[in-house]
C-alpha atoms as a printed R data frame, in Angstrom:
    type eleno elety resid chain resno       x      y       z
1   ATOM     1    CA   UNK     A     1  -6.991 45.366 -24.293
2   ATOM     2    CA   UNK     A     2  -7.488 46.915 -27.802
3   ATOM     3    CA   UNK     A     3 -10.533 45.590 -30.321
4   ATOM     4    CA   UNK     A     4  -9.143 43.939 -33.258
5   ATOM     5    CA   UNK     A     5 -11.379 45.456 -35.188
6   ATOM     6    CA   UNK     A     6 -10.945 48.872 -34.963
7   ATOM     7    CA   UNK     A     7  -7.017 48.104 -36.166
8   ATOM     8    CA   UNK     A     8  -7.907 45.674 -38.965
9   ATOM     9    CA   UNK     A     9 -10.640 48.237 -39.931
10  ATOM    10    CA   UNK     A    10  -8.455 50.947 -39.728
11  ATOM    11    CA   UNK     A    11  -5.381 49.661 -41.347
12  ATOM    12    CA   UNK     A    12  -6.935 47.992 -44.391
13  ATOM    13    CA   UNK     A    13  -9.139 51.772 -45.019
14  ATOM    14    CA   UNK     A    14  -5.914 52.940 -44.813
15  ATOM    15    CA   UNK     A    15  -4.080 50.486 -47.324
16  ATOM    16    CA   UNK     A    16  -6.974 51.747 -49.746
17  ATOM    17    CA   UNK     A    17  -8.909 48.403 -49.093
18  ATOM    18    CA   UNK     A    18 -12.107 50.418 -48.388
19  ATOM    19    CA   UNK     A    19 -14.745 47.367 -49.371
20  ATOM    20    CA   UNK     A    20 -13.189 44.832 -46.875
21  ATOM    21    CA   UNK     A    21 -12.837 48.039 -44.106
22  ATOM    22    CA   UNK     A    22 -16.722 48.533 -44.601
23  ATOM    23    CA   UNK     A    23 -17.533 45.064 -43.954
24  ATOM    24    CA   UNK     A    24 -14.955 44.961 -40.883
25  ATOM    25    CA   UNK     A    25 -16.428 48.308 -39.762
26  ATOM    26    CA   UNK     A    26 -20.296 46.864 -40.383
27  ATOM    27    CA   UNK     A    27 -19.586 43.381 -38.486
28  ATOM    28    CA   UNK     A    28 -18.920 45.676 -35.501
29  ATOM    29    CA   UNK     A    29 -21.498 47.883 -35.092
30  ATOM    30    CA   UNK     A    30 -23.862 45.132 -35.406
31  ATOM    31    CA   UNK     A    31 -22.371 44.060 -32.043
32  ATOM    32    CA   UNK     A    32 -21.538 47.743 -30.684
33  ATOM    33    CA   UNK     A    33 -24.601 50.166 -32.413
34  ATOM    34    CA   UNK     A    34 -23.255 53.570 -31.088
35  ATOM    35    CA   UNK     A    35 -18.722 52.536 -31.087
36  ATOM    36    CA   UNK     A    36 -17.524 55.948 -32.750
37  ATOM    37    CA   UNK     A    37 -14.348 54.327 -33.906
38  ATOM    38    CA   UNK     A    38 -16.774 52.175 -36.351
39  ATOM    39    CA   UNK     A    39 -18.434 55.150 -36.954
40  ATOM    40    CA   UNK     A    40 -15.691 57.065 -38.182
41  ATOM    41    CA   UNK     A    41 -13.976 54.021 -39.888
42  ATOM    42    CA   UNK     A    42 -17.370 53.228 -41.781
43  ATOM    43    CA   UNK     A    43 -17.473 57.029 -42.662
44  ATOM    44    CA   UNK     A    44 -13.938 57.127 -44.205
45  ATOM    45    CA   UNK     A    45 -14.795 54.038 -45.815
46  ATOM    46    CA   UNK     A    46 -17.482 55.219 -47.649
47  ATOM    47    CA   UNK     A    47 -16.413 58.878 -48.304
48  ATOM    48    CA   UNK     A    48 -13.260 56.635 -50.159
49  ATOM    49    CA   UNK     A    49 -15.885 54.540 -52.346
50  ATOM    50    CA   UNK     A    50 -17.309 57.851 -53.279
51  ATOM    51    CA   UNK     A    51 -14.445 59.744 -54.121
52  ATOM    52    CA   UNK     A    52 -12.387 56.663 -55.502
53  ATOM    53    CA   UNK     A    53 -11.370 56.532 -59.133
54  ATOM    54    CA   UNK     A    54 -10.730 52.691 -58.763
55  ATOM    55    CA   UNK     A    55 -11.301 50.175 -56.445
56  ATOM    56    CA   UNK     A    56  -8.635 47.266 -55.480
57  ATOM    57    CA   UNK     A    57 -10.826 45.408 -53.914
58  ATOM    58    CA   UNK     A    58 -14.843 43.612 -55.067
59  ATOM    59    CA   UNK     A    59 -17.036 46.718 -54.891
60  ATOM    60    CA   UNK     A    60 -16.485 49.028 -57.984
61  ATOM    61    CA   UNK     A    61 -16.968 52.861 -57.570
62  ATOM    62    CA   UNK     A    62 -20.151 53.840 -56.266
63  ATOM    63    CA   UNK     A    63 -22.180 54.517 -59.182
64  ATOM    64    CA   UNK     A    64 -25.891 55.735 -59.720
65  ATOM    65    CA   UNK     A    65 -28.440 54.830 -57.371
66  ATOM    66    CA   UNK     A    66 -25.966 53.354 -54.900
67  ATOM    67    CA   UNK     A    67 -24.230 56.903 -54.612
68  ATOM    68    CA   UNK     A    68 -27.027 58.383 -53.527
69  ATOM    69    CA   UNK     A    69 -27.807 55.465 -51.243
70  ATOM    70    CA   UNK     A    70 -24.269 55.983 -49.723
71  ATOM    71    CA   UNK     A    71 -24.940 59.578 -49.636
72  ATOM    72    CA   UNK     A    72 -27.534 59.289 -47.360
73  ATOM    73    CA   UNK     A    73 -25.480 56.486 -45.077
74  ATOM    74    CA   UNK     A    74 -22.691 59.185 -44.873
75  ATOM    75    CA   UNK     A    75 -25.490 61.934 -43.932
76  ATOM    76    CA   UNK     A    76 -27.121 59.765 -41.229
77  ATOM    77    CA   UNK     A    77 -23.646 58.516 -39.603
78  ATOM    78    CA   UNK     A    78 -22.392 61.986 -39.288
79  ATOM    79    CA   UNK     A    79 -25.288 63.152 -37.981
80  ATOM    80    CA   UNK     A    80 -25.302 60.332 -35.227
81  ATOM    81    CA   UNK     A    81 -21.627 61.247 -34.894
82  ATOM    82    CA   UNK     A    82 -22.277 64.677 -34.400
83  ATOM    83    CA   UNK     A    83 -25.160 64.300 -31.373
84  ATOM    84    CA   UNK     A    84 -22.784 61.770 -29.975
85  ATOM    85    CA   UNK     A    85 -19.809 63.425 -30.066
86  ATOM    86    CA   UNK     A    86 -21.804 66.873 -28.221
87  ATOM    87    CA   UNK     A    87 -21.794 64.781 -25.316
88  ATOM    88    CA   UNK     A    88 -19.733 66.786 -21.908
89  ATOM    89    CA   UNK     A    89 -18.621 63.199 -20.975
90  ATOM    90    CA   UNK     A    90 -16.463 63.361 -24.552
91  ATOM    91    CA   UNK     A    91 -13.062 64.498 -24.127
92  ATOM    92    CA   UNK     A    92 -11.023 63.906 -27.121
93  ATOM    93    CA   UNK     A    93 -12.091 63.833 -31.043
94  ATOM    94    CA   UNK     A    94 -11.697 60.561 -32.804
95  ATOM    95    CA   UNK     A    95 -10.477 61.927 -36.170
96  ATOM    96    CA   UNK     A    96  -9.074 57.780 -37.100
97  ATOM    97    CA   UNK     A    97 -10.965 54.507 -36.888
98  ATOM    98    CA   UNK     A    98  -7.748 53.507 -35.092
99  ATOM    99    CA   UNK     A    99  -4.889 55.115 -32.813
100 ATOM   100    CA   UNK     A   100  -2.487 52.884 -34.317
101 ATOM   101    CA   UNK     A   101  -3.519 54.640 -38.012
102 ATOM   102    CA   UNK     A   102  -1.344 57.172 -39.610
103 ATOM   103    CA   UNK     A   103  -4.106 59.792 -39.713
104 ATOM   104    CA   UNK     A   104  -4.694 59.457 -35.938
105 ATOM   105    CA   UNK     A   105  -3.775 62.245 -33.614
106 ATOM   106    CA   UNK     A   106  -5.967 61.823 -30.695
107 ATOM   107    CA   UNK     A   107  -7.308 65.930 -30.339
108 ATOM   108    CA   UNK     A   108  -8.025 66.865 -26.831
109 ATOM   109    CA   UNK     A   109 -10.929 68.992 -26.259
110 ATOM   110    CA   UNK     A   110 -11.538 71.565 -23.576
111 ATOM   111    CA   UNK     A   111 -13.064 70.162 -20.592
């Protein structure tokens, strides 16, 4: 069985709907702290609100103070990412919040 979350996530980051992905992405780490789907999804989320000329959804552009907030979100989830990630038990890179994404191709690493 698949979480409907990492889909929903996934698929509304990649419809350019990167406010409502956040949230989706947010909701499920509260319930799953380390899931490195949410992890990546959260990271493309937020790498989009950075780098976005417009939003199409509430949130505006990052702006200011909250850029540098997010800048320090992005630093501290990649880092996490990272240390998780170096794990032997990991054998392919999530490079998509979602395998049913566009961007997804599921990169197997040597084991």
């Amino acid at each position: 069985m698949m979480p409907v979350r990492h889909a929903l996530g996934g698929l509304l980051c990649e419809q350019g709907h990167f406010d409502e992905g956040e949230n989706v992405f947010r909701v499920d780490l509260k319930f799953h702290p380390k899931n490195p789907w949410a992890i990546v999804g959260l990271i493309e989320c937020l790498r989009n609100r950075l780098n976005a000329d417009h939003s199409c959804c509430k949130k505006s552009r990052a702006q200011g103070e909250e850029t540098e907030t997010l800048k320090q979100e992005l630093a501290e989830l990649d880092k996490m990412l990272k240390i998780q990630r170096a794990s032997k038990w990991v054998d392919f890179d999530i490079v998509a919040p979602c395998a049913c994404c566009r961007n997804s191709s599921v990169v197997e690493t040597d084991v």
